[in-house]
Residue frames as a rotation matrix with the C-alpha (Angstrom) as fourth column:
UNK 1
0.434 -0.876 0.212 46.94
0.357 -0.050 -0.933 -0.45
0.827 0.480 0.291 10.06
UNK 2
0.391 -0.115 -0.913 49.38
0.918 -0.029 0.397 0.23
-0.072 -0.993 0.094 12.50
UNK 3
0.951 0.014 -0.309 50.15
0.009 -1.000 -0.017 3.88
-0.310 0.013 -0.951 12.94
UNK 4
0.250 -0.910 -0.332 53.18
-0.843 -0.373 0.387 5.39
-0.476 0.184 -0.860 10.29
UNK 5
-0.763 -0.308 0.568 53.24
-0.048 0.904 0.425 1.55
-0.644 0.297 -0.705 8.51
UNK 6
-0.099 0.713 -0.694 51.11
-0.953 0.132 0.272 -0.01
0.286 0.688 0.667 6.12
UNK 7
-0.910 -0.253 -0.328 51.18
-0.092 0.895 -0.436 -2.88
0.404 -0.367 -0.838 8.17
UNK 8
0.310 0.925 0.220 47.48
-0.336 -0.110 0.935 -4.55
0.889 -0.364 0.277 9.50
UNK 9
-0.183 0.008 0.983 47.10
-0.979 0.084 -0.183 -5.51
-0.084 -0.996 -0.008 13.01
UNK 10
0.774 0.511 0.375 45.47
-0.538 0.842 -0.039 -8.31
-0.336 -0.171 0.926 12.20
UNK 11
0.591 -0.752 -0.291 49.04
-0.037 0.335 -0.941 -9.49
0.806 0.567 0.171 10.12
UNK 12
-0.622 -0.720 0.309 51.04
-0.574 0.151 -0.805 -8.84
0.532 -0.678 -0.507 13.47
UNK 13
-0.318 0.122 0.940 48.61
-0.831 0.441 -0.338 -10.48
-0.456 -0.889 -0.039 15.40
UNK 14
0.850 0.477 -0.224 48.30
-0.520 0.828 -0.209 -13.61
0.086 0.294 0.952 13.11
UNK 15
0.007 -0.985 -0.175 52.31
-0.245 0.168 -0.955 -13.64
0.969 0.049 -0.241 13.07
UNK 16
-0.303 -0.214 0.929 52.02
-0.914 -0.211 -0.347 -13.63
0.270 -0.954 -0.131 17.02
UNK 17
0.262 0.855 0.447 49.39
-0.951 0.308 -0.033 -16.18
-0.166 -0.416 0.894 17.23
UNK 18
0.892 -0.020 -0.452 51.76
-0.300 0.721 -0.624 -18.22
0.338 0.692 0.637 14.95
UNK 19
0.650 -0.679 -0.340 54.35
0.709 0.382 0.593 -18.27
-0.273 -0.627 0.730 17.52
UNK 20
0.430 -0.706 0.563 56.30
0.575 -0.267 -0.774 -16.04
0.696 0.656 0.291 15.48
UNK 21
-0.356 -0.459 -0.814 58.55
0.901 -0.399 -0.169 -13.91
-0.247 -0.794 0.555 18.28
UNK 22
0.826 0.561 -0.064 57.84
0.377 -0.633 -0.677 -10.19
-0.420 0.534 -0.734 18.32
UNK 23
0.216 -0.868 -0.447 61.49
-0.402 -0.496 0.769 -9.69
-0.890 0.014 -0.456 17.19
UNK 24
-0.606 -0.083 0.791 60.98
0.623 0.568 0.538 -11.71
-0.494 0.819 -0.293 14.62
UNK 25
0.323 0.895 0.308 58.02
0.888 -0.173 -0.427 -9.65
-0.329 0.411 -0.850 13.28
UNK 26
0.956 -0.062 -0.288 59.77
-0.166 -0.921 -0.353 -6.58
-0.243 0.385 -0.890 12.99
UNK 27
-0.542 -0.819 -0.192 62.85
-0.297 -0.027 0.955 -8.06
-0.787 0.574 -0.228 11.22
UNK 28
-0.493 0.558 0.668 59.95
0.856 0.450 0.256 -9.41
-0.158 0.697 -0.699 8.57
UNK 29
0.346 0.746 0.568 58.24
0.877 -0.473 0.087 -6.37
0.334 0.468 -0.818 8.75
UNK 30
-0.273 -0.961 0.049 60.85
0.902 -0.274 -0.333 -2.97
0.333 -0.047 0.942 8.92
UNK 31
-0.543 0.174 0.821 58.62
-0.107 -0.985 0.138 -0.43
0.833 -0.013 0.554 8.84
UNK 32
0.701 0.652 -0.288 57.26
0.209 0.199 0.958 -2.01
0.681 -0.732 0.003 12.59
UNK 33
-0.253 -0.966 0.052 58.86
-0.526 0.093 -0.846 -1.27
0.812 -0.241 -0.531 15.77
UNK 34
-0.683 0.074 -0.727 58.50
0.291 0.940 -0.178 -3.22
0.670 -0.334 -0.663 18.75
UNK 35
-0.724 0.669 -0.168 56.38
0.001 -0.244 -0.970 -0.76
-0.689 -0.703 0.176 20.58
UNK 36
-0.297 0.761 -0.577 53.78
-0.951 -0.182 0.248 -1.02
0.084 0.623 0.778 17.33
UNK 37
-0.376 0.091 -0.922 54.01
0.061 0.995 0.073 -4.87
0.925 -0.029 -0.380 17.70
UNK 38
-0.773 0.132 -0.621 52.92
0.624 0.339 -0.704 -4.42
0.118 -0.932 -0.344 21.80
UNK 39
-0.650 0.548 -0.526 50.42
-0.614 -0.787 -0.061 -1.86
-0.448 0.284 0.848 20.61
UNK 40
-0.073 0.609 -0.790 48.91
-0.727 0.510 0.460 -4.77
0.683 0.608 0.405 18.02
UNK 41
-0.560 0.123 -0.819 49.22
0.425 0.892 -0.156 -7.67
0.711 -0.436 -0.552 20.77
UNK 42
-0.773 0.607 -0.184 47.50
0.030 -0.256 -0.966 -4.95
-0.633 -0.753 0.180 23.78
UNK 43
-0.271 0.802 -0.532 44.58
-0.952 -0.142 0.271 -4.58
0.141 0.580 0.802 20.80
UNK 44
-0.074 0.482 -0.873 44.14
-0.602 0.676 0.425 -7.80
0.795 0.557 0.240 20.00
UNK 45
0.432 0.595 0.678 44.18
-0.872 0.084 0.482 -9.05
0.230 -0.799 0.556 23.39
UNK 46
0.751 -0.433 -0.499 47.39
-0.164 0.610 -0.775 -10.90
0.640 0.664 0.387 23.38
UNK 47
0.900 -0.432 0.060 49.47
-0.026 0.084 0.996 -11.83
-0.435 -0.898 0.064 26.27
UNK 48
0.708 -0.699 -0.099 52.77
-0.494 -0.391 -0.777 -10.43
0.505 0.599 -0.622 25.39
UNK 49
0.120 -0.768 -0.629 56.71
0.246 0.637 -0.731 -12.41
0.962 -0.067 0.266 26.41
């Protein structure tokens, strides 16, 4: 989960993997902000925009 959310990592980084923007992800998911999304994409070893 990402820290303060109930949100998994593995849910932002499937959303990422799916092209999805990370601005998109945290209008789908409110209780994310964009430094929790670059927080799940440095975890998961994700090359960020």
């Amino acid at each position: 989960m990402i820290a303060g959310t109930r949100v998994p990592v593995s849910m932002v980084l499937d959303c990422l993997a799916a092209g999805i923007s990370p601005k998109e992800v945290v209008a789908e998911y409110p209780t994310l902000t964009s430094e929790g999304v670059q927080a799940a994409a440095a975890y998961g070893g994700v090359a960020g925009p």
